[in-house]
N, C-alpha and C positions, 0 to 999 in steps of 0.2 A: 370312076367306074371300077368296078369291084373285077379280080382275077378270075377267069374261070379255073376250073377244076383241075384240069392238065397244065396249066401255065402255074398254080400252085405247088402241083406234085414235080415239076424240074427244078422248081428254085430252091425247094427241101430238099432233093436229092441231092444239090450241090453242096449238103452241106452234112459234116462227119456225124452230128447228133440232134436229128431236127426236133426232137422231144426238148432239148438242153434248151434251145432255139425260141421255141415256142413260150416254154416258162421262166427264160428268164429276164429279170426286167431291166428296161430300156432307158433309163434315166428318166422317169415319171414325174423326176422336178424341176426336169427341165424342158420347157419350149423356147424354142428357137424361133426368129420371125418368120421362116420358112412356113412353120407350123399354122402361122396365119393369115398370109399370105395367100389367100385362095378365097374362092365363095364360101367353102364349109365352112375355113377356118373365119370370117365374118360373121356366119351365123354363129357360129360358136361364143365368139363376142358377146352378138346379141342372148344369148341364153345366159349367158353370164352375168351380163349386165341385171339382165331381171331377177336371177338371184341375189346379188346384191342389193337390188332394191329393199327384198324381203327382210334380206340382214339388216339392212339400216333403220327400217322404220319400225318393226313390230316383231322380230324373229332370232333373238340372237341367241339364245339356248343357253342352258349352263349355267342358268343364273345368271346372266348378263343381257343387263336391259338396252334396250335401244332409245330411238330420240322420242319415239311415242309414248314410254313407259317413264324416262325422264321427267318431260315436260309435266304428265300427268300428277306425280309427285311433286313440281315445281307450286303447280296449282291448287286447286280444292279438291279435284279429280281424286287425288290415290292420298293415303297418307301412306307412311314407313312404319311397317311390323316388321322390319330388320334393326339388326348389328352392327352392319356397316356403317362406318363415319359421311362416305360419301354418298349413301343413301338420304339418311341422316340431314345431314347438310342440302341437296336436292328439294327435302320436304320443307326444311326449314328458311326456303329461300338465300341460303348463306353460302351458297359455291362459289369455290376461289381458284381463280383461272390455274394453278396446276392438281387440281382435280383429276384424279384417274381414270374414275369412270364418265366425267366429264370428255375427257381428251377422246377418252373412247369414241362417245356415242358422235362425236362432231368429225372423229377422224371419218368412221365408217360410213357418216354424209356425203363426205369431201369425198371418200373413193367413190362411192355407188354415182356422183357424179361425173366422176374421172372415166369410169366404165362404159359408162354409157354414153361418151365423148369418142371413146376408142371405138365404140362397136359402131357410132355415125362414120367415123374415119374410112372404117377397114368394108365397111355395106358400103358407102359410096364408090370407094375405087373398084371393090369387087363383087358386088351384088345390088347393083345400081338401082335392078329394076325391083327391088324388095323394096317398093315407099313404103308400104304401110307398117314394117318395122324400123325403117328408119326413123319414121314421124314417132313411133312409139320412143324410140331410143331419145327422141327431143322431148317427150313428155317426161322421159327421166329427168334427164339434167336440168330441164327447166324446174319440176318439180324439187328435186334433192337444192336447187338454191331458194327457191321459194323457202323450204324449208329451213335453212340455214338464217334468211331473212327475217321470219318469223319468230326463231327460238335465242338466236347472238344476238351479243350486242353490237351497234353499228362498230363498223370495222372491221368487215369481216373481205380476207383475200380470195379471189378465183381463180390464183394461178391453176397451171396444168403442166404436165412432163411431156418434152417432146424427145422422142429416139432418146429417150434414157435423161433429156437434162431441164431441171424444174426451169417452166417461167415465172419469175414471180411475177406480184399486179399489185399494186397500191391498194392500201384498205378501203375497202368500199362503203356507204352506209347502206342500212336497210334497205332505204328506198329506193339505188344504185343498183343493190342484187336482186329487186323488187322487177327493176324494168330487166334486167338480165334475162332473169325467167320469162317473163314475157315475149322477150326477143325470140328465146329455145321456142313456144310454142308457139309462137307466129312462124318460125322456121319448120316446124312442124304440120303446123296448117299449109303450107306451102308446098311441102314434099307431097301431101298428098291430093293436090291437085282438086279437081273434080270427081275423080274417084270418088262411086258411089253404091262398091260394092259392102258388103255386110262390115266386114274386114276394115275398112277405111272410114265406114258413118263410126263402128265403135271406139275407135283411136279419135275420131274428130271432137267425139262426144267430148274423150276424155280432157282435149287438150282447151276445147272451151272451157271446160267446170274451172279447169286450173288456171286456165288466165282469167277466170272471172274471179275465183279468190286474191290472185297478184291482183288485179285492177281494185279489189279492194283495199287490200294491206295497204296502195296509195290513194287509197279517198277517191277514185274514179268510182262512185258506185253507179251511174246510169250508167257508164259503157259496161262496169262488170253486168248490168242485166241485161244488156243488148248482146254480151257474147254467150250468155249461156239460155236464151231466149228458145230456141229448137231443142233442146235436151231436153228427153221425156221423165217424167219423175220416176218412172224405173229403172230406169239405167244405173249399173254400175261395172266399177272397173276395181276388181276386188286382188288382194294380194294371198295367194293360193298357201296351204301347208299341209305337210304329210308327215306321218312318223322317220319313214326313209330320208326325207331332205330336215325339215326345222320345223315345230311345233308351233303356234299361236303365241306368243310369249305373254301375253295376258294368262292363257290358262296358265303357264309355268309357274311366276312369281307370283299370282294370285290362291288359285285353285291350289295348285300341287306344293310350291311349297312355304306360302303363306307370308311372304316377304312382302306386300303391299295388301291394303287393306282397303275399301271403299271409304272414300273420305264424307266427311259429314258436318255439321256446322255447328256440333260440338262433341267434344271429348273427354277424356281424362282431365287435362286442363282447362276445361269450361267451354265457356261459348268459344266458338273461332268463327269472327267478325267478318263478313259478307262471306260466308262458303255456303255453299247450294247442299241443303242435307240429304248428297245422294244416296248415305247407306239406308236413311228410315223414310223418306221419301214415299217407296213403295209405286215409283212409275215405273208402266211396262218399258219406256224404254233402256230405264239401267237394272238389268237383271241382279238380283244380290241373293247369295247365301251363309252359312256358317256361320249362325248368327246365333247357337244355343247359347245358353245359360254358360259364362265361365271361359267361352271360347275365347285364346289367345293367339295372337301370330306368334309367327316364330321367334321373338324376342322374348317370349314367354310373358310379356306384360303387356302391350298394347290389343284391346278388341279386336277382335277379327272379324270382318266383314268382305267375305268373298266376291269378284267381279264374275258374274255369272255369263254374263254376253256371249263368250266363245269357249268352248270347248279345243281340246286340243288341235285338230284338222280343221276347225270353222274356217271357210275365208275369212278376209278384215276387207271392209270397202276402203280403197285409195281414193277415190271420187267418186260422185253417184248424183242422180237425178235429185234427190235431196241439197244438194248443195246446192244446186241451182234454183231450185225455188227459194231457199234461204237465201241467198242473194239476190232473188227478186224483190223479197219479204225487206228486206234492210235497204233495198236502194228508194225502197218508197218511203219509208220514214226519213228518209234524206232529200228527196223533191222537193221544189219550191212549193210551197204551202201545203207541204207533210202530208202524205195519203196513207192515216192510219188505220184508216180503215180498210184500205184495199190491202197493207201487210195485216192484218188480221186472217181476212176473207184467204190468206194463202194459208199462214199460220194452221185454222182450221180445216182448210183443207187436207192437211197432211194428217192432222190428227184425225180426220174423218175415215182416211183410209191410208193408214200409216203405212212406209213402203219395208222393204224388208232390210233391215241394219246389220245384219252379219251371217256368217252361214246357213245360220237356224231360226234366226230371231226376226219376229213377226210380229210387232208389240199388238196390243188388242186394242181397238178403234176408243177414243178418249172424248169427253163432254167437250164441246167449243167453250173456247175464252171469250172472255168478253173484253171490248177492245177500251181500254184505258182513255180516258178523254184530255190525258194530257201526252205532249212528244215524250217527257224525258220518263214518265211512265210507263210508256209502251215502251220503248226501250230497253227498259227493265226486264218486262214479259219477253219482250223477243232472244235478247242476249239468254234468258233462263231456257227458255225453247228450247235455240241453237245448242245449249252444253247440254240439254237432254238428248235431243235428236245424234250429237257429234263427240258424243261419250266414248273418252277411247282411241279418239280419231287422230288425235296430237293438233287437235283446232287451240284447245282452251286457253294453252298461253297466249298465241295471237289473239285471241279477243281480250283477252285480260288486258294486255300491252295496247290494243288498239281502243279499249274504252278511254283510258288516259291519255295516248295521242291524238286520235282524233275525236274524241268527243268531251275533253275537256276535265273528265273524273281525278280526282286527288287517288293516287297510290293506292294512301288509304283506306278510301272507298270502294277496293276494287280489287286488289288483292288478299290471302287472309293474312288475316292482322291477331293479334294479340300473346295472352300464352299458349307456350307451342308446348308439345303434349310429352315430349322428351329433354325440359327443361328449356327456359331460358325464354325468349322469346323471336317471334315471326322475322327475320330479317330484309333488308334492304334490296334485295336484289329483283329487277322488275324483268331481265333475260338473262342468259346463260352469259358468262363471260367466252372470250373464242381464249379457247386454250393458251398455255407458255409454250406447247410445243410447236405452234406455228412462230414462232422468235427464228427458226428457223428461216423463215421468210426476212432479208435482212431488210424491207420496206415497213414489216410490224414490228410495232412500239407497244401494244396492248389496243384497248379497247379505246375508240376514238371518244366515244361517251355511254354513262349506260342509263340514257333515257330511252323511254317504251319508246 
């Protein structure tokens, strides 16, 4: 409860220079737990927490990519129109666990889940009755390990810091942080009851789409369709930016200052062996520009082909009524005696009347496909869909990884392969390694393996 106006003006008076008072500052780098120890100071948490969300997956400003801009480079998604080694290496598949900008983007996972771990804490004891941001705060954590799960390789830790002292946890596999996340959004589901106000359906939305990608990542694909079964295809749960807070970081390294380039399925150094030719493609759902005559990235030698999707302030969808059909779409090509034609009948759907993919972006309704009359054909179609539909999204390496694990594809056949367009050739690595600065952790030894 704020001072009134008289109880203001005695507490100034008591003091020799209330001007002095007023401007000077209060130790601004430091909060004390006093400071959050209250309902405001909880919700403050929570608003923190969603900031960091934005930091970790798509927002880091400064020329400093995050885990969605990474991975994208990992893939066929982005190539490197940079200088950087660690760029460089990213594109090249060849990251080696004390990676800089590696360490980075996996730290800034680890916190935005840490955050949002404190802001459950501190909403529980003292703003109890906020479910619907606490459920929110579980669609954090649950998500930032989904992600973690999806882009390391297995072995990856979930310790946490309590009143200042780390717990460690024994390295986990994929599939370990896989059910983790799921746990967060069932705990999520939970908080919010039957609550079935606006507030509460759109958090529920959210936290189905996402456990129905974890029930993927483990080969559950009929429960993933049975949990994202109510979610409308327009739904989304998008990750906001403003010039005042952090930019889109796709427009940053793309548009503005030419460090990633739309990747294409060949280059300077020839074909590049199963990549999706986003840059000449020419589908409405991957926007491209900067494609005159001569046009270089900023390395001053590699093509440049701009990612047009988002403008600086566009949102980015975190999850959306699209993923959930896409996981309808792939769990029927997974049924017992394969219904490829009812994943088609969605497929087309979507294209019939394509839902909205980023701030602005509206792709324009596309011819139906026709549906392939063999499984491992359709599968093809569908995986090219999804990287159409989820360009940008930081999906691609999990599908890449999961065509190999569970559906059996060689490496090879699935990652790009051949010469790599800044010498040398495509390397070995099918996920990120987890950093050497978790060695800090005295239970990690490295990576327990770096199978997809």
């Amino acid at each position: 409860m704020g001072l009134s106006a008289t109880a203001l003006g005695l507490l100034l008076g008591a003091c020799d220079n209330p001007q002095d008072v007023l401007l000077e500052t209060q130790h601004p780098e430091v909060i004390s737990p006093n400071d959050i120890n209250s309902s405001a100071g909880a919700l403050a948490l929570y608003t923190g927490a969603l900031g960091r969300l934005r930091t970790s997956l798509n927002g880091g400003n400064n020329n400093q990519e995050t885990i969605w801009n990474f991975t994208g480079l990992m893939t066929d998604e982005i190539k490197s129109g940079d200088t950087f080694l660690e760029r460089n290496n990213a594109d090249q598949r060849s990251t080696q666990p004390n990676d800089g900008v590696m360490a980075s983007t996996y730290s800034s996972v680890q916190t935005s889940r840490g955050r949002s771990r404190d802001a459950i804490n501190a909403l529980k004891q003292y703003a109890a009755s906020e479910t619907v941001k606490i459920a929110e705060m579980y669609f954090e954590m649950g998500f930032m390990e989904m992600t973690l799960g999806q882009d390391f390789c297995n072995g990856i830790p979930l310790g946490e810091t309590v009143a200042g002292v780390p717990q460690y946890t024994q390295p986990l596999t994929n599939d370990e942080v896989f059910a983790s996340a799921i746990a967060r959004f069932d705990s999520g589901l939970v908080a919010l009851g039957s609550d079935a106000s606006t507030a509460a359906t759109n958090i529920r939305y959210a936290l189905l789409i996402a456990k129905g990608r974890a029930l993927v990542d483990r080969g559950q694909f009929a429960a993933a369709a049975t949990a994202v079964a109510t979610v409308p295809t327009s739904y989304i749960y998008e990750i906001t930016y403003s010039q005042t807070t952090q930019s889109n970081e796709w427009w940053q390294m793309s548009l503005t200052t030419k460090r990633y380039t739309v990747g294409d399925s060949f280059d300077i150094a020839g074909v590049i062996k199963n990549a999706i030719p986003f840059a000449t493609l020419k589908d409405p759902r991957v926007k491209v520009g900067g494609t005159g005559a001569g046009t270089r990235a900023f390395d001053t030698a590699t093509p440049f082909v701009s990612f047009d999707n988002f403008n600086r302030e566009d949102a980015a969808p975190l999850v959306s009524g699209l993923d959930a059909r896409l996981i309808e779409a792939e769990a029927k090509l997974q049924t017992s005696g394969t219904d490829i034609a009812g994943a088609f009948t969605i497929l087309n759907a979507l294209r019939a009347a394509p839902p909205r993919l980023s701030g602005s972006l509206v792709p324009a309704a596309m011819p139906a496909l026709t549906a392939p009359a063999s499984l491992s054909a359709a599968q093809d179609v569908f995986f090219r869909e999804k990287a159409l539909w989820q360009f940008g999204r930081g999906e691609r390496l999990s599908d890449l990884r999961r065509l190999v694990r569970q559906y059996g594809r060689a490496a090879d056949t699935v990652y790009p392969s051949g010469p790599f367009h800044k010498n040398g050739v495509y390397g070995p690595n099918l996920s990120f390694p987890v950093p050497d600065a978790e060695k800090s952790n005295p239970n990690f030894k490295g990576c327990l393996d770096t199978k997809a």
